[in-house]
N, C-alpha and C positions, 0 to 999 in steps of 0.2 A: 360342648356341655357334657359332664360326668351325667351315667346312666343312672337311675333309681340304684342300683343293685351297688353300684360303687360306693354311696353312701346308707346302703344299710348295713355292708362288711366295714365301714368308717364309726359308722356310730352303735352298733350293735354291743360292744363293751361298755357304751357309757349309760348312768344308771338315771332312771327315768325322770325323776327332778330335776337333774341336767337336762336331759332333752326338752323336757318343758320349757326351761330357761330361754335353751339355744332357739327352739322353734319360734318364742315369744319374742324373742328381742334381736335378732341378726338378721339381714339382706339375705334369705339362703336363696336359691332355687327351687323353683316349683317342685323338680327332684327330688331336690333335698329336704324339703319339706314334706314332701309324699314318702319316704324312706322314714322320716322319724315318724308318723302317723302309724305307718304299716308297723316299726318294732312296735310302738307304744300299744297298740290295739293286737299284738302277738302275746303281749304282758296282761292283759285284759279287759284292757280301759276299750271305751265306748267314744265311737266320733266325738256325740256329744259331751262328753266328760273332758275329749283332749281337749276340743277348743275352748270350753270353757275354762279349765284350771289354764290353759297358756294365757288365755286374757285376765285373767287374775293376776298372774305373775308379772305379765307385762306392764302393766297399772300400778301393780305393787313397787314396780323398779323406779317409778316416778314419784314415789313415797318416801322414797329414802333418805334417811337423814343420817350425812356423815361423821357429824358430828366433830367438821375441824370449821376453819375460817373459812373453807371454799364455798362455791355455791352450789347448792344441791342438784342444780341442772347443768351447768356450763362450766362447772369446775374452774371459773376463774377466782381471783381472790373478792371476798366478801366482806375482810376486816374492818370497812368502814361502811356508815350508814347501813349494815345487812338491813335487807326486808327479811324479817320472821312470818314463817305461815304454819301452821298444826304444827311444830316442832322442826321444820324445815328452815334453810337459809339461803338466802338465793341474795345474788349482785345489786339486784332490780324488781323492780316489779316487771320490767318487759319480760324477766325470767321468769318468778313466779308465774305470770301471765303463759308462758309460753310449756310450762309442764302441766299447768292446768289441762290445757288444752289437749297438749301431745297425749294425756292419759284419757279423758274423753276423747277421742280420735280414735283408740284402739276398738272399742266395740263401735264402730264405723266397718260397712260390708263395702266390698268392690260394688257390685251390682249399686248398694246407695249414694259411693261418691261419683261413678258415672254418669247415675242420673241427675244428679243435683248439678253437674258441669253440663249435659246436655240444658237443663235449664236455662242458668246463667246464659249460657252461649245465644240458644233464640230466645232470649226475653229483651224486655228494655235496657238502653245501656246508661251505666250508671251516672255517665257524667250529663249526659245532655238528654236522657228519657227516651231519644229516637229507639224502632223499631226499623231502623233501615239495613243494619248489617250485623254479620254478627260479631257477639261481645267475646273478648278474647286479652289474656295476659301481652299488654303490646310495651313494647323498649324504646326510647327516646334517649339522646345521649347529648351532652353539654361537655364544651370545653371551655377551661375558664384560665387566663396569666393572671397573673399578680406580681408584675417586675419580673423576679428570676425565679419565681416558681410558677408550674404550672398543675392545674388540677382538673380531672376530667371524674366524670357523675354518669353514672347509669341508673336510671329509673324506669320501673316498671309500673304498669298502671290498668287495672279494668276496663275496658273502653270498648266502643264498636271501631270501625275502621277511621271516620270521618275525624274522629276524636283523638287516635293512635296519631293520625297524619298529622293532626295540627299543632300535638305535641313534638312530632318533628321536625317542622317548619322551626316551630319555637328554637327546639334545639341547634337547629343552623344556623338561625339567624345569629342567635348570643355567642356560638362557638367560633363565627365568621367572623363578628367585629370585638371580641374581644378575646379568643383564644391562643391569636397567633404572638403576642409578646412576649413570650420566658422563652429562653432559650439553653437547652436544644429541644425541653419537651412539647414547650407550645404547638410548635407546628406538626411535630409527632401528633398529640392528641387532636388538637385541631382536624387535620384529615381525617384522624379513626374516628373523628365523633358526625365528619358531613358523612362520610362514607355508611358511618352504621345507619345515620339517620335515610338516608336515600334506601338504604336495601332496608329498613325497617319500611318503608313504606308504599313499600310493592312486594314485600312479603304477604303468600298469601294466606294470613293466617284465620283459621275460621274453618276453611274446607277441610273435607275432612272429619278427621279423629280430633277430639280435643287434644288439645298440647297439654305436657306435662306440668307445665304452669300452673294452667286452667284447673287440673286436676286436683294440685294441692291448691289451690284455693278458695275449690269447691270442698275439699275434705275440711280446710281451717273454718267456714262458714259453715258446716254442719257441727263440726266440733262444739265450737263458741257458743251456736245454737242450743244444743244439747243441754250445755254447762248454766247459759242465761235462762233453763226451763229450770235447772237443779236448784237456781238461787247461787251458784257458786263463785260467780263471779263479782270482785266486789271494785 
């Protein structure tokens, strides 16, 4: 890992509405992140001001309208059926739906989505109500022929452990008696799907730190939250 000091001889040329941008919207490093604060508040800006204008900008980037056939989130083509939203174009409404979000999600703190996953985690789980174990992002996998093709599924799903498991059971059973037919992939996925399901379920997920799973989708349920308080969701 590059030291703070690397990156504030990296970004010390570039001019502060850049660094806003960069801070708001790129994977950087804690570092690196700590190196644009430091020039930014050497120029004279105030904690409060940088985070604030960066969550502006980063919000703002979800607002943007390109103004060709793409879609304004996913940059796939849009040419037909677009959804229209305030002057935006989007694929889908799962897109629409999905910038929505993502910009509600930015004034989201660590410290809140932590908490909201420790929730989730000891509360009731969602499929069956039990309070027996804890709720956790769990993976079940299918393997499916169809003559000479073959097709394998991963799904993931909210659950306490009891729940995880029986989604695995499921998935072996159907992957067993119906995966092995196409050839040569059948029996390829066939295997990888008893296999994942077995280590899915003595996986011991729960203990512990929440999984990264968990985490975004404790952040996607405060998001959504947020947005069904604003009226914005339609």
């Amino acid at each position: 890992m590059y030291p703070k000091q690397f990156f504030i001889e990296q970004f010390s040329e570039m001019g502060s509405e850049h660094l806003l941008v960069k801070l708001s919207s790129e994977d950087l490093t804690d570092n690196a992140k700590d190196a644009i604060r430091d020039i930014l508040k050497m120029r004279g800006m105030s904690v409060t001001e940088i985070d604030s204008i960066s969550k502006e900008v980063h919000k703002a980037q979800y607002r943007v309208a390109r103004g060709t056939i793409e879609c304004d989130f996913c940059g796939n083509s849009a040419r037909h059926d677009p959804v229209l939203n305030e002057g935006q174009r989007f694929c889908s409404r799962k897109c629409l739906h999905r910038a929505r979000v993502s910009e509600a999600a930015v004034d989201l703190t660590e410290a809140m989505i932590l908490q909201a996953a420790g929730k989730i985690r000891s509360g009731a789980c969602p499929v069956c109500s039990s309070m027996g174990s804890p709720v956790e992002m769990r993976y079940s996998y299918t393997a499916i022929s169809y003559f000479i093709k073959g097709t394998h599924k991963t799904r993931t799903r909210l659950c306490c452990v009891q729940c995880g498991r029986k989604e695995n059971r499921g998935g072996m059973l159907v992957s067993f008696f119906a995966g092995w037919w196409s050839f040569p992939s059948g029996p390829i996925f066939t295997i990888g799907a008893l296999f994942g399901n077995l280590k899915a379920m003595f996986e011991m997920r729960g203990d512990g730190e929440p999984s990264d799973e968990l985490i975004s989708e404790a952040k996607y349920q405060l998001a959504l939250s947020a947005l069904e308080k604003q009226g914005q969701m339609h």
